[in-house]
C-alpha positions as CSV (number, residue, x, y, z in Angstrom):
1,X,83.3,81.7,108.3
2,X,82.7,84.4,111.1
3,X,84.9,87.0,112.1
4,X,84.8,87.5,116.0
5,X,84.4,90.7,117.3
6,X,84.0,91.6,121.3
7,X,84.7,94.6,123.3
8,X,85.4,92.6,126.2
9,X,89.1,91.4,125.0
10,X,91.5,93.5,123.7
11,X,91.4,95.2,119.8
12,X,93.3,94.0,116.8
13,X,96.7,96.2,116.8
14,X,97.7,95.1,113.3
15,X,95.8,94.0,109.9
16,X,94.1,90.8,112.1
17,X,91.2,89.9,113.5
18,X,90.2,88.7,117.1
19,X,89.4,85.5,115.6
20,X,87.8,83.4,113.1
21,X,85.0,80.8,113.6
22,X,84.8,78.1,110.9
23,X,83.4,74.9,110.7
24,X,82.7,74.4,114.2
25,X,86.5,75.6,115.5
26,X,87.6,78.7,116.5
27,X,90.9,80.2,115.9
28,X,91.6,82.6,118.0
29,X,95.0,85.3,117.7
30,X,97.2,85.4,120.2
31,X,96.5,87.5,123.1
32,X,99.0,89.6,125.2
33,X,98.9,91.3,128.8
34,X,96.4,94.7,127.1
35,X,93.8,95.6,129.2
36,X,91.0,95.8,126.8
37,X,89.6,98.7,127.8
38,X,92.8,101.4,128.0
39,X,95.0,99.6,124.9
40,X,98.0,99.5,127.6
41,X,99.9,96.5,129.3
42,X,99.1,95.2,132.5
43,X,101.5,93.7,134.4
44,X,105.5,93.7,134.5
45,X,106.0,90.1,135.4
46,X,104.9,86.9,134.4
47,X,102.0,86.3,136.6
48,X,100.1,89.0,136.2
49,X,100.9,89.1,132.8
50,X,99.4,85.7,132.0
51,X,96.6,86.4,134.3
52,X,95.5,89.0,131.7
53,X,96.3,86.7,128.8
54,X,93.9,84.2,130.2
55,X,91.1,87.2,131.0
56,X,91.7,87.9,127.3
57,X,91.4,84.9,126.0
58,X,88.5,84.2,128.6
59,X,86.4,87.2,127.0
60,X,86.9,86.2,123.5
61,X,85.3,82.4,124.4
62,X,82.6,83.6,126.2
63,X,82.0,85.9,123.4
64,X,81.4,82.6,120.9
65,X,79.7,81.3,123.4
66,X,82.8,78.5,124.1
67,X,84.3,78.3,127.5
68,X,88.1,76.8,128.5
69,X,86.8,72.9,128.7
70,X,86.3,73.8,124.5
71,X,89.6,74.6,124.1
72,X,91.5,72.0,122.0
73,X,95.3,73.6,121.0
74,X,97.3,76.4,123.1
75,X,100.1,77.9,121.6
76,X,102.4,79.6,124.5
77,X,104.8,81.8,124.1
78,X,107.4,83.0,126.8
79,X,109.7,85.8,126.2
80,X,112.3,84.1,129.1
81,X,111.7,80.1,129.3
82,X,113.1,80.5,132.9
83,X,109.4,81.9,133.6
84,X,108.0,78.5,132.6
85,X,107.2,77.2,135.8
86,X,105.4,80.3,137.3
87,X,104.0,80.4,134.1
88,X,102.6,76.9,134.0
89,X,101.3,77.6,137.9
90,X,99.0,80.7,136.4
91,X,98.2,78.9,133.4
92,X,96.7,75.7,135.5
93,X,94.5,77.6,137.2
94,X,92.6,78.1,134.4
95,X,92.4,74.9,132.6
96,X,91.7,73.0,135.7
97,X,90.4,69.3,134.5
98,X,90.2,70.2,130.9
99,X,93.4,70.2,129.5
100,X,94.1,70.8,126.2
101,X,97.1,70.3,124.1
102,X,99.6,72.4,124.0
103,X,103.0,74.0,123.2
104,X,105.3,76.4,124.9
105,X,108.2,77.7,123.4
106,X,111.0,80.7,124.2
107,X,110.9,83.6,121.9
108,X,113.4,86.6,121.2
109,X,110.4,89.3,121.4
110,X,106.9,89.6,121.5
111,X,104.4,92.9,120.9
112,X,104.9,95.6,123.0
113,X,107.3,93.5,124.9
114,X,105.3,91.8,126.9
115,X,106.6,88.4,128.6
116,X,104.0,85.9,127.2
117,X,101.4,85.6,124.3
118,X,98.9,82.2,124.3
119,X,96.7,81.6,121.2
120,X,93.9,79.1,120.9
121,X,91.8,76.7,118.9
122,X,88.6,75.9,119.8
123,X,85.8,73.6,119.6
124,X,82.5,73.4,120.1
């Protein structure tokens, strides 16, 4: 098992890691709206909220050497479910022919109150 570790996507804000690689998969945490750089969120609406998401998550494949068509699970989450069609528009933009399995689901609150959080799995 490897713990990932890059610059390039936002830090750990709790007792987590970025990710874990094991047995070929990664598992990545869910990523939020933070630019990595400042801590802080960018965006107020869905759009460029998820844009950042997917930079984030971007980062954090490139980083294990993966890219989007490794991508096998997504895990969405949507603080207003009324966003799920803007959201879905952002979101195919960046997994353009591969696309992998997925769920989206409405939730009461997410850190920092951002609008949207997508984790990954992986696989190489």
């Amino acid at each position: 098992m490897k713990t990932l570790h890059t610059d390039a996507a936002p830090q750990a804000i709790g007792p987590y890691s970025q990710g874990q690689a094991v047995n070929g998969f990664l598992f990545c945490s869910g990523q939020i709206a933070l630019d990595p750089a400042t801590g802080e969120v960018v965006g107020k609406d869905i759009v460029s909220q998820t844009k950042q998401v997917l930079k984030n998550i971007d980062a954090l494949l490139k980083a294990s050497g993966l890219s989007a068509s490794n991508v096998v699970k997504t895990t969405c989450f949507l603080k207003n479910i009324e966003d799920f069609t803007t959201f879905n528009e952002v979101y195919g933009t960046y997994f353009t022919e591969h696309k992998p399995a997925r769920s989206a689901v409405e939730v009461a609150r997410l850190p920092k109150d951002v609008l949207v959080e997508i984790e990954i799995i992986a696989a190489e």
